[in-house]
C-alpha positions, 0 to 999 in steps of 0.5 A: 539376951533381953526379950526385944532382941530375942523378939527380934531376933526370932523374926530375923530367922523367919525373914532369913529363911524366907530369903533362902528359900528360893535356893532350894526350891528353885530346880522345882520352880525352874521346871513347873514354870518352864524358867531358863537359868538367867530367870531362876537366878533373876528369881533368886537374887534380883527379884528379890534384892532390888525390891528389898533395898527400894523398899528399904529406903522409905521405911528406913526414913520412917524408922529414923522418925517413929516407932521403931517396934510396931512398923516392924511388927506390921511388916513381919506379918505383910511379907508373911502374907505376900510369902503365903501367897507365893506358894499360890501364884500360877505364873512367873510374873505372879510369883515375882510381884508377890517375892517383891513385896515379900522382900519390901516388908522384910526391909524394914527389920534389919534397919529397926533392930540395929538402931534400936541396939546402937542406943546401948552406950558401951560399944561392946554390948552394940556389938554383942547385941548385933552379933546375936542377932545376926545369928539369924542368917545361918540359923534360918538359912540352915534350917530352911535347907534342912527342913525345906529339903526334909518336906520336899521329899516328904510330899513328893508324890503324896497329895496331902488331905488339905493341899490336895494338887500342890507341888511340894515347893508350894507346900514349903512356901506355906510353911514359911509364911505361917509362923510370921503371923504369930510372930507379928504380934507378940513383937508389938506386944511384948517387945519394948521400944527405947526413948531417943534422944531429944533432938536437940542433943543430936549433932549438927548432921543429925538434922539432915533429913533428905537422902541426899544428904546422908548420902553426901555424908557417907559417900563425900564427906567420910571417904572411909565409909565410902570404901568400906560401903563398897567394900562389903557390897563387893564382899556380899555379891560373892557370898550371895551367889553361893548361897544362891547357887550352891544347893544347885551345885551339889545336885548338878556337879555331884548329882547329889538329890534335892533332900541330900543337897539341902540336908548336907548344905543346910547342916553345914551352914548352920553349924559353920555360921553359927560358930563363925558368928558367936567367936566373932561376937565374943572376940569384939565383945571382949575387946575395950574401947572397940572401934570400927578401924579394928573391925575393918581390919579384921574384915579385910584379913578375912576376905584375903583369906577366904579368896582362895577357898571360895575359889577351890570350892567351886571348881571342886569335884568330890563331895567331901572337899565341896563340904568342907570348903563350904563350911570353912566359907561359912564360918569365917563369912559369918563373923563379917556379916555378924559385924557388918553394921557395927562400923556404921553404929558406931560412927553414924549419929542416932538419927541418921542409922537407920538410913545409913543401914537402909543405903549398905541394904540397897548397895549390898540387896539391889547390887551385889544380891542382885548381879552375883547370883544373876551374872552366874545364870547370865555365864551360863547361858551365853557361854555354855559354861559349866555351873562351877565356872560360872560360879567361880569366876563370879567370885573371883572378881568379887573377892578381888574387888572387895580386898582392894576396897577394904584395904583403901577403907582401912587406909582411909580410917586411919588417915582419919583417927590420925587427923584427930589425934593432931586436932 
């Protein structure tokens, strides 16, 4: 693993676990700013998506164009600062402005890293590159529930010298600010931005410059990409409102406390993603001549499978089946996240990648990040339901919509290697 994508890499797990954060640390926030479940799932999805994948628009028209490495050193230390400044806001209002503009500069880092790693020649190591990277979710979420957890119950009730008042959730939004500002600058310095293409090497489509058009180009012209956009957004808004609201499960439907639901849901996640992410990436690392029609098809297994289990694991009553569901979740989840982009390198031109990544971040972050976690609260709130069914019925409808799309994306791509192969 080279130094950029260890870089990278270290920066996606900070971004990771600053995303997560608000899954833990939301019962705390509920109750110091008096929140009813629609604002706390509001705060853990929508305030937080819906800034991501606007901000991720511009930025990815900048990424297409510039340099690539030091844009994304000078967002790690903005949303580093912007989550410092969470853990101060004395106010809901206070503290959704400054999760929007946390969310603003992290949407720069997804987009900057697979373009930098589509301009591998062998589509194996594109994948192999992106696989690892997209370890970073499980490593970061993970230690975020565990460590988070950890200091919670650590400064509950012991006013530390230099944060004398802070609640603990403060003190667990500083301590993931912090590291962010170191990361920023070893990332300019130390990381190595690749030579593009000259522009005159790039195909036709390449020279479109407006979103119109590279939204006519993924959503009219390429019906395969169109589905499968669709598809994952489907795939995300059911594991986003897990993730979101699973910490709260175990507290509320087992009665677990915080630094158990958090130690137990952290560990399981890490160890369950970060296995699901490394067999995904060593198997379509391995494989010759890899193509996106193969990735979608593997995706689409994976969702049939896991449409059950995500439903048995809302509607469980014991620990012990919610864990292991919930790791099961976790490791098949992890090996469709890790390879999400991966279609889209591939058949996407150099040029038009970074926006491409920036428009599935805007359908699957404003969407799906969005209306999952937000429409459990709205369910609950409105009918009284239990936070279990609430959730399961979120995923149901996810899991459903998803597997119907992901079928009509892989019909759709084989209608058009067949095509080609007749040309």
């Amino acid at each position: 693993m080279g130094r950029t994508t260890t870089l990278l890499l270290a920066c996606f797990i900070l971004a990771q676990a600053d995303k997560q954060v608000m899954g833990l640390i939301g019962p705390q926030i509920q109750g110091s700013f008096d929140l009813s479940n629609t604002q706390l799932g509001f705060l853990q999805g929508g305030a937080f998506a819906i800034a991501f994948a606007i901000g991720g628009m511009p930025i990815a028209r900048l990424i297409d164009r510039g340099h690539r490495l030091r844009l994304a050193a000078i967002c790690v230390a903005i949303w580093s600062v912007a989550t410092i400044l969470c853990g101060l806001a004395n106010s809901f209002a206070l503290l959704l402005l400054f999760r929007a503009a946390t969310a603003i500069a992290e949407a720069a880092l997804p987009p900057a890293a697979f373009s930098i790693f589509s301009q591998q020649r062998d589509s194996r190591r594109v994948a192999r590159s992106t696989g690892i990277f997209m370890l970073a979710p499980f490593i970061g979420g993970g230690l975020m529930l565990v460590l988070g957890g950890w200091l919670l119950q650590a400064t509950a009730g012991k006013p530390l010298p230099l944060l004398q008042g802070w609640e603990p959730w403060r003190v667990v939004m500083l301590s993931v600010g912090l590291p962010g500002l170191i990361l920023a600058p070893l990332l300019a310095l130390l990381g190595r931005e690749p030579r593009r293409a000259p522009p005159s090497e790039a195909v036709a489509i390449a020279k479109a410059t407006r979103y119109r058009d590279v939204f006519a180009h993924i959503f009219v012209q390429r019906p395969f990409l169109r589905d499968y956009y669709l598809g994952m957004t489907a795939f995300y808004a059911a594991t986003a409102s897990l993730l979101a609201w699973y910490p709260a499960l175990l507290i509320r439907a087992i009665g677990m406390s915080v630094g158990s639901a958090g130690a137990y849901a952290g560990l399981t996640y890490l160890v369950g993603g970060v296995g699901g992410t490394l067999l995904t990436t060593a198997f379509f690392a391995s494989r010759p001549n890899l193509t996106s029609a193969a990735i979608i098809r593997a995706f689409l297994g994976v969702a049939m499978l896991l449409c059950p289990i995500l439903l048995a694991l809302a509607l469980a009553g014991s620990f012990l089946p919610s864990i292991i569901l919930y790791g099961v979740f976790a490791l098949l989840s992890a090996g469709v996240l890790a390879m999400m982009p991966v279609p889209i390198q591939l058949d996407l031109d150099d040029r038009l990648r970074g926006r491409g990544i920036a428009t599935m971040s805007l359908m699957m972050s404003a969407g799906a990040g969005t209306a999952g976690p937000l429409l459990v609260g709205i369910l609950m709130d409105l009918s009284g339901c239990r936070l279990g069914t609430a959730l399961a019925t979120v995923l149901l409808l996810s899991s459903c919509a998803s597997i119907w799309l992901l079928a009509r994306a892989n019909r759709a791509r084989q209608l058009d290697n067949n095509s080609m192969a007749i040309c």
